[in-house]
N, C-alpha and C positions, 0 to 999 in steps of 0.2 A: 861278098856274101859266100857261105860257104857251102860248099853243095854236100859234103857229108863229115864226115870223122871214121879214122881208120887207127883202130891203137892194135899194134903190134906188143906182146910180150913174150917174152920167156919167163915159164915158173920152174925155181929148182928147187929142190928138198923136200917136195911130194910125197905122198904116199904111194907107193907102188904101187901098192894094190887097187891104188885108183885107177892106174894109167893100164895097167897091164892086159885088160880086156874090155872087149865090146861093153857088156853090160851097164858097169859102172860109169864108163864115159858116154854113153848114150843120156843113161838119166841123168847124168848132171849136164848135158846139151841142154838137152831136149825142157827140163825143168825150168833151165837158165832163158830159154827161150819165152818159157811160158809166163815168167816170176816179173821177164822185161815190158811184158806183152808187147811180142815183137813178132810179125807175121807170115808163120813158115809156111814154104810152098814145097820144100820136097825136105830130105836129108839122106846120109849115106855114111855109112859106116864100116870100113875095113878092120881086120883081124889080121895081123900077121905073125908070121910063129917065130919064135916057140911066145912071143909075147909082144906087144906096142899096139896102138891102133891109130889107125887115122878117122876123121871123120868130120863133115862136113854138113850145116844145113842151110839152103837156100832160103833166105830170107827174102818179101818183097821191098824189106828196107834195104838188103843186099848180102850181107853172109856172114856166118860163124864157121869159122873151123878149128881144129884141133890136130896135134903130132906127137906122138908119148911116147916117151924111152923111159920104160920104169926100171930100167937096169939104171939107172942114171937121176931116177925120180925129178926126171925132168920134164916139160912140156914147150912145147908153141902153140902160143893162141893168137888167131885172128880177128879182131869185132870191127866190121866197116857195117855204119849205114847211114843211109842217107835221108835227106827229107826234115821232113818236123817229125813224124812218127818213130823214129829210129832213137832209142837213146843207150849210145853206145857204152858210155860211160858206166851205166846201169848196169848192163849185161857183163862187162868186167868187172866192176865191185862185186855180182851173183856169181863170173865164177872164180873170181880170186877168197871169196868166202866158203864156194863148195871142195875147190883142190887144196886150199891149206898151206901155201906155198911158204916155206922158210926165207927164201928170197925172192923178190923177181928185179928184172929189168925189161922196163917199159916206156916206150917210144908212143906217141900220139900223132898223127899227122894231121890237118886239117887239108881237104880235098876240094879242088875248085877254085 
């Protein structure tokens, strides 16, 4: 049995102007979050210059994160959760449909 799902991706050929600031990759978290109904307990979100951001929200199914190089229209995304509640699978179809990605490459693990 398996105690959760952890899909690891890289998205390239993005829209920079997705990755490039806080704003836009917050609401596409945060929305992603909402859209999976999946149960956020905090989140976090860096700005670094002159542009990329990282950011994070703490799920009680266990987490979402994100890493942007819009010089690169590139990302890493992280979706691990666990439980019956958590469906991870979901939450990267919402956000491989909000970034747009020209390609990815994408790994799945089963946890447990």
């Amino acid at each position: 049995m398996a105690i959760g799902v952890h899909i690891l991706a890289e998205f390239y050929e993005c829209n920079p102007d997705l990755l490039a600031t806080v704003d836009p990759v917050r609401e596409i978290l945060e929305s992603t979050v909402e859209e999976a109904k999946l149960s956020k307990l905090h989140s976090h979100y860096h700005q670094f210059e002159p542009y990329g951001v990282t950011g994070f929200v703490l799920l009680a199914e266990s987490h979402i994160s994100i890493h942007t190089w819009p010089e690169h229209g590139y990302c890493a995304v992280d979706v691990f959760t666990c439980g019956e509640e958590g469906d991870a699978e979901l939450a990267y179809k919402l956000l491989k449909e909000k970034l747009k990605p020209g390609r990815v490459n994408r790994e799945k693990k089963v946890r447990g």
